[in-house]
C-alpha positions as CSV (number, residue, x, y, z in Angstrom):
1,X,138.1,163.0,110.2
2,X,136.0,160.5,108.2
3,X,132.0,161.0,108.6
4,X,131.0,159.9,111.7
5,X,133.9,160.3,113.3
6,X,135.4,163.7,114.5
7,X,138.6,165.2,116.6
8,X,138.2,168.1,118.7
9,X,141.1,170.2,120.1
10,X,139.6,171.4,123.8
11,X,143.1,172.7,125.3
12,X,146.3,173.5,124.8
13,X,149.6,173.9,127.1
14,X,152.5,174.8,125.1
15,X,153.0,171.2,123.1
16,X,150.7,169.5,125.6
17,X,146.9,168.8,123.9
18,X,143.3,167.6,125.5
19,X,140.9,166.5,123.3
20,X,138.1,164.2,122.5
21,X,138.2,161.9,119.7
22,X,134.2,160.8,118.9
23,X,133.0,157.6,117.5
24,X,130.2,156.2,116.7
25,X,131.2,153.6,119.9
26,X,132.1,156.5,122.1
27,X,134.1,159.3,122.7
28,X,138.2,159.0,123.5
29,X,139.6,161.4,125.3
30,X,143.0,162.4,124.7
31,X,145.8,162.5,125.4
32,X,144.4,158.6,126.0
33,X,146.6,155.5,126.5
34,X,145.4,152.2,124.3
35,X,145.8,148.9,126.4
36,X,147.1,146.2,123.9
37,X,144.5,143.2,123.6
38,X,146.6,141.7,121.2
39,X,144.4,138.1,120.5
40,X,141.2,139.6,120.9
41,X,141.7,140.1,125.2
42,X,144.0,142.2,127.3
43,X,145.7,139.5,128.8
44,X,144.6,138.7,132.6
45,X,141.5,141.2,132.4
46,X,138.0,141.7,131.6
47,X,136.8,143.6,129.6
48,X,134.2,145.3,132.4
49,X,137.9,145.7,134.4
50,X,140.0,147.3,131.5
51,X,137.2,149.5,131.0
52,X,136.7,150.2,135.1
53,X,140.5,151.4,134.9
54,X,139.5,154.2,132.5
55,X,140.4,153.6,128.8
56,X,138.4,154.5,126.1
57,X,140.0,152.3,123.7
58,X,141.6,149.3,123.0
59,X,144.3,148.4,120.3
60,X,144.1,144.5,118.5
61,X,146.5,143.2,116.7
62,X,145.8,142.4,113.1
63,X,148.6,139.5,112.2
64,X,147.7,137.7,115.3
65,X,144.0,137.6,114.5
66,X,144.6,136.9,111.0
67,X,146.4,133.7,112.0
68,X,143.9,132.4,115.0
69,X,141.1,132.8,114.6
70,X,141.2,133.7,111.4
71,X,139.6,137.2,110.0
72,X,136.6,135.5,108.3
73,X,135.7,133.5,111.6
74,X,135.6,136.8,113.5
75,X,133.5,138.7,110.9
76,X,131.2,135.9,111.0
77,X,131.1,135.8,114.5
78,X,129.7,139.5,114.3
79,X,132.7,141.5,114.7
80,X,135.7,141.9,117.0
81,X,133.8,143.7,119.4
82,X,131.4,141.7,119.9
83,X,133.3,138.5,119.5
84,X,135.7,140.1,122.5
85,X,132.7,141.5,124.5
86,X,134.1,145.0,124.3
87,X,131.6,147.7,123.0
88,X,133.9,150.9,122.8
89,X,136.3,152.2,119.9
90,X,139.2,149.5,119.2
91,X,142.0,150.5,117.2
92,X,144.0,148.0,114.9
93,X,147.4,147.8,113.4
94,X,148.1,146.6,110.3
95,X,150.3,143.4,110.6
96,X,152.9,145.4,109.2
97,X,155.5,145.4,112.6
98,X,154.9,141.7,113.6
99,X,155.3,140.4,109.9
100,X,158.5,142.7,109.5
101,X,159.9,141.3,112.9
102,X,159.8,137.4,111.6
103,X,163.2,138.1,110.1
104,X,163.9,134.5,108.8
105,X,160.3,133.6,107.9
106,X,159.2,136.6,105.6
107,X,160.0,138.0,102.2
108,X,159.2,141.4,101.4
109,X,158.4,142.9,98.4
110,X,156.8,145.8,96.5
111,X,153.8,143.9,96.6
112,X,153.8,143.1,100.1
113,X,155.4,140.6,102.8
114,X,154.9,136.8,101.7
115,X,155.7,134.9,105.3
116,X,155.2,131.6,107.4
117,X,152.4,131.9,110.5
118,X,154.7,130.8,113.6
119,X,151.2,129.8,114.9
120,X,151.7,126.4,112.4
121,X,153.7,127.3,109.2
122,X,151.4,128.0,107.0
123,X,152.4,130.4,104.4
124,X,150.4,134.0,104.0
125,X,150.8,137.1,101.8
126,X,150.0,140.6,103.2
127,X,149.9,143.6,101.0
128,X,148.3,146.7,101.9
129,X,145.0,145.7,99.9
130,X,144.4,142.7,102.2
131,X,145.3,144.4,105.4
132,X,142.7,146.7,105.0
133,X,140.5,143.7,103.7
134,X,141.3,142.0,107.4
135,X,140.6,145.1,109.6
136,X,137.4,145.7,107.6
137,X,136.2,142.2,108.4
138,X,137.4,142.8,112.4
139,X,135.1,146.2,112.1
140,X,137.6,148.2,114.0
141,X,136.7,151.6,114.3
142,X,140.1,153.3,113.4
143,X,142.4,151.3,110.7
144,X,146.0,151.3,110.6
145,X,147.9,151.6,107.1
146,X,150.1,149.1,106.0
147,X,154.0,150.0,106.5
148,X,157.0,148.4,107.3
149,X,159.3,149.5,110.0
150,X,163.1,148.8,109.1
151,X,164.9,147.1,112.1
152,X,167.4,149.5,113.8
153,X,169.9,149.8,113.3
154,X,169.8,150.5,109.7
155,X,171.6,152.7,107.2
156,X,169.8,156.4,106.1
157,X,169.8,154.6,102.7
158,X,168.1,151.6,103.8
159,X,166.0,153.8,106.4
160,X,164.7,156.3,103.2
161,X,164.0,153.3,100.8
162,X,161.8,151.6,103.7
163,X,160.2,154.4,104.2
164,X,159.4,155.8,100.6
165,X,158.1,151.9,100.2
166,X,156.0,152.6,103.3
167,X,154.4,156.1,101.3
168,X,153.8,153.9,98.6
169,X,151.7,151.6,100.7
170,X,150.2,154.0,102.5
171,X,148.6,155.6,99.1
172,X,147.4,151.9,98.0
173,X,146.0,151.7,101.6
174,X,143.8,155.1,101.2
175,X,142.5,153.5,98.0
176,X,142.0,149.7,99.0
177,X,140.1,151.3,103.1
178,X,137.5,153.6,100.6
179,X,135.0,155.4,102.1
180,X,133.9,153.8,105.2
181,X,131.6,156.4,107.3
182,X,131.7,155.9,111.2
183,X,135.2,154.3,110.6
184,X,138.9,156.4,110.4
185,X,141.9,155.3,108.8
186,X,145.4,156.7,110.0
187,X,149.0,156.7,108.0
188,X,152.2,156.1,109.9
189,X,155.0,158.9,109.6
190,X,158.3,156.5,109.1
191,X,162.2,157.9,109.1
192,X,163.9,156.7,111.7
193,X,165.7,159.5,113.2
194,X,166.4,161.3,110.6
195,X,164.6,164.6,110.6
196,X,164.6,165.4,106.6
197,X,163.1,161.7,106.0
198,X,160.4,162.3,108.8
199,X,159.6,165.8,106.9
200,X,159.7,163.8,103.7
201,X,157.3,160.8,105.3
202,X,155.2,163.5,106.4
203,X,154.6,165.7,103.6
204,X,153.5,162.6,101.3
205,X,151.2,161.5,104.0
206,X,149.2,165.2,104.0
207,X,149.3,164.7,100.4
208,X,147.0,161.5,100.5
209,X,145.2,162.6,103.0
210,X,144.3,160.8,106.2
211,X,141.6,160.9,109.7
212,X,144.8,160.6,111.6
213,X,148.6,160.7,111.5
214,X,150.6,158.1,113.5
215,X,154.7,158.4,114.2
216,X,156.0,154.9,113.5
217,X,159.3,153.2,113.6
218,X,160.3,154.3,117.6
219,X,160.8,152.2,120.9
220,X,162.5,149.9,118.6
221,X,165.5,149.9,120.8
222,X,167.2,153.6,120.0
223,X,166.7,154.8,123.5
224,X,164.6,157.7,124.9
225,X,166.8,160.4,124.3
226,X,166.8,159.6,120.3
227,X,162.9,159.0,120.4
228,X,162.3,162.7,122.3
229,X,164.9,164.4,119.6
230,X,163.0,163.3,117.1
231,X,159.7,164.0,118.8
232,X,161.0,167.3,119.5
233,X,159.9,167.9,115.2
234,X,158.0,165.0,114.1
235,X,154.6,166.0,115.5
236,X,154.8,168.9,114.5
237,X,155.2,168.2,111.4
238,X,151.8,165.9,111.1
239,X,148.4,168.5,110.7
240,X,147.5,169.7,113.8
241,X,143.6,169.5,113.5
242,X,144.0,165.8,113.7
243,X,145.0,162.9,116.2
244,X,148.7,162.4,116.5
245,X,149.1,158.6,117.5
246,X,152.5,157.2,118.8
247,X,153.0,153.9,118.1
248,X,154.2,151.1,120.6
249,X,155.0,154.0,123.6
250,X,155.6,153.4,126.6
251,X,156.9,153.7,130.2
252,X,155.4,156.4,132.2
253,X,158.2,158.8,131.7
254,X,158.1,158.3,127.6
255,X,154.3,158.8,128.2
256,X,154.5,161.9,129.6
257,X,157.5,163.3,127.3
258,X,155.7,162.3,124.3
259,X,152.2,164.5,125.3
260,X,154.9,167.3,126.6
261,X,155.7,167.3,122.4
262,X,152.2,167.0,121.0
263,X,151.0,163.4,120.7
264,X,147.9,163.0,122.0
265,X,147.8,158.9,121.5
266,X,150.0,155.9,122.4
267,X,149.7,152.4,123.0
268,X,152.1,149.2,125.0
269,X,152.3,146.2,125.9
270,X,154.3,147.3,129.1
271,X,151.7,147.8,132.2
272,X,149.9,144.0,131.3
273,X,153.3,142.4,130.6
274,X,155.1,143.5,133.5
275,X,151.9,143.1,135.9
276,X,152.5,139.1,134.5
277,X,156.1,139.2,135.3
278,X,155.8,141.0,139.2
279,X,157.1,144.5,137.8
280,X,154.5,147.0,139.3
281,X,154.3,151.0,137.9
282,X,153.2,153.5,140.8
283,X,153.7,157.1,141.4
284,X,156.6,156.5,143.7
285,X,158.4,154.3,140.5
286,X,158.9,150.6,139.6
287,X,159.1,147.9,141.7
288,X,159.3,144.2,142.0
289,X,157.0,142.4,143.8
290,X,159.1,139.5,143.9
291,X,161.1,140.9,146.1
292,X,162.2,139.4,149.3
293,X,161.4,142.8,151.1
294,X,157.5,142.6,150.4
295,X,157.4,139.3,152.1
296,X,156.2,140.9,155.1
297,X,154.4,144.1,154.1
298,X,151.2,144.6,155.1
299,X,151.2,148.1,153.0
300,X,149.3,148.3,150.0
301,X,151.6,149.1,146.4
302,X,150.4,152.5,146.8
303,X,148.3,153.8,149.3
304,X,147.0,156.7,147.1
305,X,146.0,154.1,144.5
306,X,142.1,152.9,144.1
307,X,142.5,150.0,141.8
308,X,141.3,147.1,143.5
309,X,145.0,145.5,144.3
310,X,145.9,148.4,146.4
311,X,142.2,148.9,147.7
312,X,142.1,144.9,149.3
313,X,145.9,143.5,149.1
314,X,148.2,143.7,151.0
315,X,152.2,144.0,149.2
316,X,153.1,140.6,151.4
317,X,150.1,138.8,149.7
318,X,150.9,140.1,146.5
319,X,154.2,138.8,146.8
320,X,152.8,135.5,147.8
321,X,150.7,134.8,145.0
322,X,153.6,135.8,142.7
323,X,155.9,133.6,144.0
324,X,153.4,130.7,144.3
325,X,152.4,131.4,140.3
326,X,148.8,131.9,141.4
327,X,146.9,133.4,138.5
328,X,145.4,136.1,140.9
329,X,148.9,137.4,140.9
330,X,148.7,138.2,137.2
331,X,145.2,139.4,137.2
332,X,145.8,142.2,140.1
333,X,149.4,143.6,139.2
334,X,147.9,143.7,135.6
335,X,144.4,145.7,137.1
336,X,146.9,148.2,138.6
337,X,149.3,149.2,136.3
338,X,146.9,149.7,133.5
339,X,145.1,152.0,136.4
340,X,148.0,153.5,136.9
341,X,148.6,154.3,133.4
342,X,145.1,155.5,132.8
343,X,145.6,158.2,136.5
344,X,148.9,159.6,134.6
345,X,146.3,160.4,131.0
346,X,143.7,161.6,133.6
347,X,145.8,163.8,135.6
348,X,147.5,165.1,132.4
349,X,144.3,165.9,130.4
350,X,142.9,167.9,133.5
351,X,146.5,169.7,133.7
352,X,146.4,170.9,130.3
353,X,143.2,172.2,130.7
354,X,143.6,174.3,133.5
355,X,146.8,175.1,131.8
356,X,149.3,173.4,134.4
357,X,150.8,170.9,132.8
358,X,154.7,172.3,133.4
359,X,153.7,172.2,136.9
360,X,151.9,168.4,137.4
361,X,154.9,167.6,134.8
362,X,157.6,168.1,137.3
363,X,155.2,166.7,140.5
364,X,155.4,163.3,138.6
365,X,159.2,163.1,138.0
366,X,160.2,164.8,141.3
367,X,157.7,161.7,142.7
368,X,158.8,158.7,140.8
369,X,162.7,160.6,141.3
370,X,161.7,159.9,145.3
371,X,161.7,156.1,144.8
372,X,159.5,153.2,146.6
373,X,158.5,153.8,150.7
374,X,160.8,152.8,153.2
375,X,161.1,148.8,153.9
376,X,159.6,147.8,157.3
């Protein structure tokens, strides 16, 4: 890792890793699950409550920042951290998957991706250089290289020539980041599914040399079946003395397949989405708070759970404040799902090191197999 920054492998269950990534902002234990803040917040929390549900990090989003409030206005404003009142390690992406995902209001090129904001039209140019130049000014504490990930599906000849592109940025990344002490920057493994392309990806990214080694261009829609097949090589083919990050992961079960195969990062939008939305993550599976059968349940989501929505609500008031679009709603199903995601990286890193993660591995699926309690 980069000076000032360091990754240390503590235990080991056949694929399954614990570590501790340290940063000048704090440690991050691994395997550790990044909560998505994408405009500077995790949407419907505090920061003191993200942190309170155990993460160690938090993941921004560079194209949205760049747009509103603008790079420049943040750096000036003393940082992202401080701008977002959150004093731990944040992680940013590089612009590269939102700018690729605009479809009819980007053109890409060698140089870069020329596009319209869909904030207010306003036309923008990102290149590797001026990615970096944007998460330098947000002072996030580990940097994302600029790729593109190719929409699925997509031919292996289209696949290889987005990825080979990709290498190419991810060298004039390494050169435009520099040397940045207390600060990491990570490439992104691309291939799609193809297991010669991801060795290819792979080799040119150990050839330039980076903190960190991300697997990019999955949960793009090619199900979890194709995502584990190719995790079943891909991580293995990145260094194993540093982080392996998996990008844009996932539901509980892709969590824990994913650390099963070596990764010891991910990050999603999915626990603070579907909190907003009524969809609710706990031990027992997924269920809907809307649901006519909470209406008069005076049993918590979970009664094992200690987040403060299962510690004080009830499911029938839950379901009330859904229903009635309170914002309280939002706030508590949010508070509990990312608690719930961060008891599954707890109970995973204290597996592996007492070596029993085959064991607590099939106590979570033969749980969440079981299904919700009983109606009343």
């Amino acid at each position: 890792m980069g000076a000032g920054i360091t990754f240390a492998l503590q235990a080991s269950d056949e694929k399954a890793r614990a570590g501790m990534i340290t940063t000048p902002r704090g440690v991050i234990r691994t395997p550790a699950f990044m909560p998505v803040g994408t405009a500077a917040t995790v949407k419907a929390m505090l920061p003191e409550s993200v942190a309170a549900t155990g993460a160690d990090i938090l993941l921004g989003n560079t194209y949205h920042l760049m747009l509103r409030p603008g790079a420049e206005r943040i750096a000036a404003l003393g940082g992202l951290h401080r701008f977002m009142n959150w004093d731990r390690p944040i992680l940013t992406d590089s612009g590269g998957f939102q700018v690729m995902s605009l479809a009819g209001l980007r053109k890409l090129t060698e140089e870069g991706v020329r596009f319209r904001s869909h904030v207010d039209g306003s036309r923008h140019m990102l290149t590797p250089e001026r990615s970096m130049m944007i998460q330098r000014l947000l002072g996030s504490d580990i940097v994302m290289c600029f790729d593109e990930c190719p929409a699925l599906p997509a031919s292996e000849a289209e696949v290889a020539g987005s990825m080979r592109r990709s290498m190419r940025w991810a060298a004039r990344s390494r050169e435009a980041f520099g040397d940045r002490p207390g600060h990491a920057l990570f490439g992104i493994q691309q291939g799609g599914i193809s297991r010669e392309l991801r060795e290819e990806s792979a080799q040119a990214l150990r050839a330039i040399g980076f903190d960190g080694y991300a697997i990019g261009g999955l949960a793009v829609g090619e199900g979890q079946e194709a995502m584990f097949s190719v995790l079943d090589h891909a991580p293995d083919m990145l260094p194993a003395e540093k982080p392996r990050y998996l990008m844009g992961v996932g539901k509980p079960e892709d969590i824990v397949g994913a650390v099963a195969r070596g990764v010891d990062m991910m990050d999603c939008v999915l626990p603070s989405r579907s909190g907003r939305t009524g969809q609710v993550f706990t031990r027992l599976g997924a269920l809907n708070i809307k649901n006519a059968r909470h209406a008069e349940d005076p049993r918590p989501l979970d009664d094992t759970c200690t987040c403060p929505a299962c510690r004080s609500y009830s499911r029938a008031y839950l379901h009330h404040v859904f229903r009635s679009g309170e914002i309280v709603s939002a706030m508590l199903l949010t508070w509990h799902n990312l608690h719930y995601y961060q008891q599954i990286m707890a109970g995973m890193r204290a597996a592996i090191a007492e070596g029993g993660f085959a064991a607590w591995s099939a106590e979570f699926h033969a749980a969440r197999t079981r299904g919700d309690i009983e109606p009343i």
